[in-house]
N, C-alpha and C positions, 0 to 999 in steps of 0.2 A: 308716459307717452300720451299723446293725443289722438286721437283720430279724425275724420272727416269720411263722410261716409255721403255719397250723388248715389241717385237711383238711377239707372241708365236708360234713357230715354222714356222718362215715366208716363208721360200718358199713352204712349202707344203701350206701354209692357202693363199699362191699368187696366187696358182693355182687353189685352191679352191675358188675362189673369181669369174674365170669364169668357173667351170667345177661342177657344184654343186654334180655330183656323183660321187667327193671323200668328201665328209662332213662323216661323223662318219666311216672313213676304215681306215686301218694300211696302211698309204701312205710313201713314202721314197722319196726323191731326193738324186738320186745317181751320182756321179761325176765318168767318167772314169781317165786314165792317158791323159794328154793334151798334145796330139799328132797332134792334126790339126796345130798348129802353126808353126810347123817345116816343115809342106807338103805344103806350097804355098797356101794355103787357103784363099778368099775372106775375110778380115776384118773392121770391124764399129770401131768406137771409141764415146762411151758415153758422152755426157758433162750435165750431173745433179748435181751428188750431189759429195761434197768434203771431204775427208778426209780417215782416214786409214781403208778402209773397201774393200768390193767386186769389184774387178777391173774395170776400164775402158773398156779395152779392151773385145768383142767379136769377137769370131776368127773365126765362122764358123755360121752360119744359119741352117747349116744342118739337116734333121730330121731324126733323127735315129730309127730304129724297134729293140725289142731285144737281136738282132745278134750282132748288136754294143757292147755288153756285153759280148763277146764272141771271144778268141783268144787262137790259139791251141786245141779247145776243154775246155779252164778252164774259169771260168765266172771269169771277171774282173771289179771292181767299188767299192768306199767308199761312205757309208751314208755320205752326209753333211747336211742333215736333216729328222731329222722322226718326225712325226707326234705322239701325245698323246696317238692314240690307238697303235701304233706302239711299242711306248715306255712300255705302260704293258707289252707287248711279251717279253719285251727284247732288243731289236734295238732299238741303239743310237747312235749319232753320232760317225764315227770312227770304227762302224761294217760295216766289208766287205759285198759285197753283197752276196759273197757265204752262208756265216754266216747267214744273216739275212733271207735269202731262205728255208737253212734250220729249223729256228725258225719258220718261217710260209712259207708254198710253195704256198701260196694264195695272199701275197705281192705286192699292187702296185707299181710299180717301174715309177718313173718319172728323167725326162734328166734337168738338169739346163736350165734357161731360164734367164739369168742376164737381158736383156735390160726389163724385166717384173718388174723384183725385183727393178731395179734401177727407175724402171716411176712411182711405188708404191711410194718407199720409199720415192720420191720426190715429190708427191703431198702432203705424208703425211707430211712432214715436214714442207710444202708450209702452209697446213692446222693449223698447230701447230703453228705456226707464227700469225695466227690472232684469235688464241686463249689463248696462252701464251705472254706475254711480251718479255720474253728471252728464247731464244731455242738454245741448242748446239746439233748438231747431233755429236754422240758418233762412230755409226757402223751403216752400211744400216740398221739394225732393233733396232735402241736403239737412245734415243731421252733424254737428260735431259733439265728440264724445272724450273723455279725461279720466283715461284708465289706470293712474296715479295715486299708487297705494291698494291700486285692485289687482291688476296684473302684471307678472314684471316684467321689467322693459327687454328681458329677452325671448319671453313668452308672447308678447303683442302682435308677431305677424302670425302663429299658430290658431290665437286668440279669435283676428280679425279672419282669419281664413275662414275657422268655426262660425262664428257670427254669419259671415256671409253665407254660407250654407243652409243655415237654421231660416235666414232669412230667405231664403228661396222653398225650400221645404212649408215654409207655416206660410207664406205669401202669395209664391209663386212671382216674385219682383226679382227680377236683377238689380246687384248693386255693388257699387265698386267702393272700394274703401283705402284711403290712403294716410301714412303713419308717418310720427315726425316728434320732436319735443314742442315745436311750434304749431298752434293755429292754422296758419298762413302756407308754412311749410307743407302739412299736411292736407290742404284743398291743394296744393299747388299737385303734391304726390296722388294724388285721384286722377289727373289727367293722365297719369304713367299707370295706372292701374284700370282703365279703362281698355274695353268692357268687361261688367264680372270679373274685375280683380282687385290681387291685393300687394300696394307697393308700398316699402320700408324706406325711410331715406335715415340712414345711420352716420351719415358724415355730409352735411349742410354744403361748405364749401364747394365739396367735390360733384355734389348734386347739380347747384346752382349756375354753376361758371360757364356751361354753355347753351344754359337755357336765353331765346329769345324774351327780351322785357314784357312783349307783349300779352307772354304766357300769364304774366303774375299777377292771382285777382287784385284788382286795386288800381292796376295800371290802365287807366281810360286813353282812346286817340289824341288827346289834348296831349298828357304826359306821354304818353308814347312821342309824338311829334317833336316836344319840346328835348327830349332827352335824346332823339337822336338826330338832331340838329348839332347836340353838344358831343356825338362820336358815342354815344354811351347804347351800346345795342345788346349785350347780354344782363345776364342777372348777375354776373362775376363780374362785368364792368360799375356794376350800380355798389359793389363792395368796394372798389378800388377807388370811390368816389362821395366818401361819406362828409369831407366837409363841403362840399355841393348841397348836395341834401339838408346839411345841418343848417344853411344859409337860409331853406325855404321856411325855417321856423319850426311849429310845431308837426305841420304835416309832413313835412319831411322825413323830419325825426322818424314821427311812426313807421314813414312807408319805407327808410332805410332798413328797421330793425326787425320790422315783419318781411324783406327780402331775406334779412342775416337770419333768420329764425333767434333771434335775439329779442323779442318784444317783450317776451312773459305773459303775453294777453289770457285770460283765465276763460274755461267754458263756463258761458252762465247761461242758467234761465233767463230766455227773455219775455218774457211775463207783459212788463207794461211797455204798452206801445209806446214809439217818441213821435208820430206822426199816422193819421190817416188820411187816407185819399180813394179818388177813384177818376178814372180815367178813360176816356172811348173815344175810338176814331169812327171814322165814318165816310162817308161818298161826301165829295168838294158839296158844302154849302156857301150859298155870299150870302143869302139873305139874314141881315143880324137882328132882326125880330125874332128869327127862327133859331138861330144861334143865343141867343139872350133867353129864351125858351126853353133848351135845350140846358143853359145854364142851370138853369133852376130846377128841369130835372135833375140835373146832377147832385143839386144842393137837397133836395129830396130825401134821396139813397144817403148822401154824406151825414146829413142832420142825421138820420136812422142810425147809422154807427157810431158817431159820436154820443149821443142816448144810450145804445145798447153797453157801450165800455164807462157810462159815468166819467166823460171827461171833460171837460173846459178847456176848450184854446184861445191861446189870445195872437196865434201868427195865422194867416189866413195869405194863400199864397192859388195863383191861378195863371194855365198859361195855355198859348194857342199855336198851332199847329197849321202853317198856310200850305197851300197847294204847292209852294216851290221848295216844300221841305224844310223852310225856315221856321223860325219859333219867334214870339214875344211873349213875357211875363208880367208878373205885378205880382206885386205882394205887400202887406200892409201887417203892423202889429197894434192889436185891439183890446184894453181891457174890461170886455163887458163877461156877463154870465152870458153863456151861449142860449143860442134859439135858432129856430128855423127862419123866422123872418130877419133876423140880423143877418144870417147867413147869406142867403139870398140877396138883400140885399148890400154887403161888404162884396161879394162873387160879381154883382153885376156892376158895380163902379170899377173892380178891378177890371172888368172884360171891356169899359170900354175906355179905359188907361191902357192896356195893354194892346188893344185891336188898332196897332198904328199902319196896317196897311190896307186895301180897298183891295184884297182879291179872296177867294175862295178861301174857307177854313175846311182840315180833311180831323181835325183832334180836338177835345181840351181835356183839358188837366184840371182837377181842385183838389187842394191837401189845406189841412189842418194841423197845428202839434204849439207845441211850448203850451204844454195841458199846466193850467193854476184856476185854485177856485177866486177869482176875484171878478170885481166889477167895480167901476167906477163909481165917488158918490153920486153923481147928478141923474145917472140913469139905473142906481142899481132897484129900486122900487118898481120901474115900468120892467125891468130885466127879471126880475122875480115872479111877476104876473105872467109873463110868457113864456118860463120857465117851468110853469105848472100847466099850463096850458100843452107847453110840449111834451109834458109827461103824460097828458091825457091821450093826447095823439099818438105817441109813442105805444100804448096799449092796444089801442086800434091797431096799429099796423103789425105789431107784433101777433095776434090775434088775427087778422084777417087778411097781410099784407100789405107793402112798401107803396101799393098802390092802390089800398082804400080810402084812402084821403089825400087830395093833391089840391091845391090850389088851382083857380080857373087859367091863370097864365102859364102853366104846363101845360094844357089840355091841348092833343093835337090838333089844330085847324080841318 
């Protein structure tokens, strides 16, 4: 059997782990716009846990009082987690905080706290390793486990009930855990075991047939839209519809056989990353000095983890975020040896390839991936020199911080 295992509502239950008078309140962790990173701010860089989830980077320490929430007079901030009681009110993730205040004017409000979440997350997984055989960490709060050969598959729910116990006992975390032969299957059974439990799907079919498509991770609003335009609304209609899917090619393929718990996908270590990035939104700017600026902050922090994991990319991909909720990208593939100044500059031809409209930017986006050690011949000698040079830098900042050396066209005005 497999397992998957969500921590249930983890940053509010991270805080509740040392602050025990929020145990049964309507608690929120609320995220402002990330604006320290642009203002010269002292910055840490984490090295825990790996993969595509809650940044590396902390940009500030700072501790904020209420006011923080507060510019021009209008309260600003997005739920990125509510807590259970929170959740009967109403508040979920992705409600404002004005919103959510007005649901209950009694609302605890709490500030992220990443390096909490990231020491958590990493013992827990430390833990899970010498109680699982195979552990793939999924997302800082999601853990799938391959109990295959360890326990037997009629032992699993007794198993997974223990485990979930131990882990509230040693943690004090909730966490829900849900069991399958599949992957896919078994994140799908976490939602049915949610909060603090634990659900068995022992016959796939009979599971599946009347679950909404939208339930199924993988299933984005695009496929959602598309597949029910074609009449196809349950997880038992996307079985009854497999040469449809088989027609989308390879994607298809997979996301029929991970509906059927038929995929076979294996738990693995995900060890090396396929992509880094980092990303921040912020209060509407138009000014693109300031925004091309703000690039190259980002390219900063970016170059920093690319250094810190030894990797070389040659896809260099970047994209922007307008006022009307629209998006535009760029992306380009390069093969030189990385640096900081190549960065910088591939990020800022990208931004202003991509910047095809003339109104307020509220995001941007920069990722890195398709890691190989190469470089072209005509540049790979000046690529080498500045490859050394950023491993100079790279020491500094490691050493003293992300922002003891910045280039003057960062510098805030």
């Amino acid at each position: 059997m497999k397992i998957h295992l969500d921590l249930d509502s983890f940053f509010v239950s991270a805080h509740r782990v040392f602050d025990k008078s929020l145990l049964n309140k309507p608690v929120v962790v609320v995220k402002r716009n990330d604006k320290e990173i642009f203002e010269n701010h002292k910055s840490e860089v984490l090295n825990l846990n790996r993969g595509a989830f809650t940044g590396d980077l902390i940009v500030s320490k700072k501790e904020y009082d209420k006011s923080y929430f507060l510019e021009n007079g209008k309260i600003r901030g997005i739920v990125v987690t509510a807590s259970y009681e929170a959740r009967e009110l109403g508040i979920k993730t992705g409600t404002t905080l004005k919103e959510a205040l007005e649901i209950y004017p009694k609302l605890t409000v709490l500030l992220p706290d990443y390096k909490l979440y990231h020491t958590l997350s990493y013992k827990l997984k430390e833990f899970l390793k010498v109680k699982i055989p195979l552990v793939e960490q999924f997302s800082i709060d999601e853990f799938f486990g391959d109990l295959e050969g360890w326990v037997d598959d009629r032992d699993a729910f007794l198993f997974c009930k223990d485990l979930k116990d131990e882990i509230w006992e040693k943690f004090s975390l909730p966490i829900s855990i849900g069991i399958a032969k599949s992957k896919w299957t078994a994140k799908l059974a976490t939602s049915f075991a949610k909060p603090n439990g634990v659900f068995m799907v022992e016959e796939v079919d009979e599971f599946i047939k009347d679950i909404p498509i939208e339930k199924f991770p993988g299933i984005g609003r695009r496929i959602e839209k598309r597949l029910k335009e074609r009449g196809i609304l349950t997880l038992g209609d996307v079985k009854e519809n497999r040469e449809y899917f088989y027609s989308w090619g390879k994607p298809g393929v997979e996301l029929y056989k991970r509906v059927c718990g038929i995929d076979n996908e294996e738990v693995k270590e995900r060890e090396v990353r396929k992509s880094i990035g980092i990303s921040r939104r912020f209060d509407v700017v138009y000014d693109r000095r300031e925004l091309v600026r703000r690039v190259h902050v980002l390219c900063r922090y970016l170059s920093f983890l690319v250094l810190k994991y030894k990797l070389n990319p040659t896809f260099y991909y970047l994209k922007i975020k307008y006022k009307d909720k629209t998006s535009s990208k760029a992306h380009v593939r390069i093969h030189r040896l990385f640096n900081e100044l190549l960065l910088k500059e591939i990020m800022t031809t990208l931004f202003y390839r991509a910047d095809e409209k003339e109104m307020g930017v509220i995001s941007l986006s920069l990722a890195v991936s398709k890691f190989k050690r190469e470089s072209n011949l005509f540049d790979y000698e000046k690529d080498l020199k500045l490859q050394n040079l950023n491993e100079a830098i790279f020491k500094i900042r490691s050493k003293f911080g992300v922002s003891a050396l910045m280039s003057a066209e960062e510098i805030h005005p």
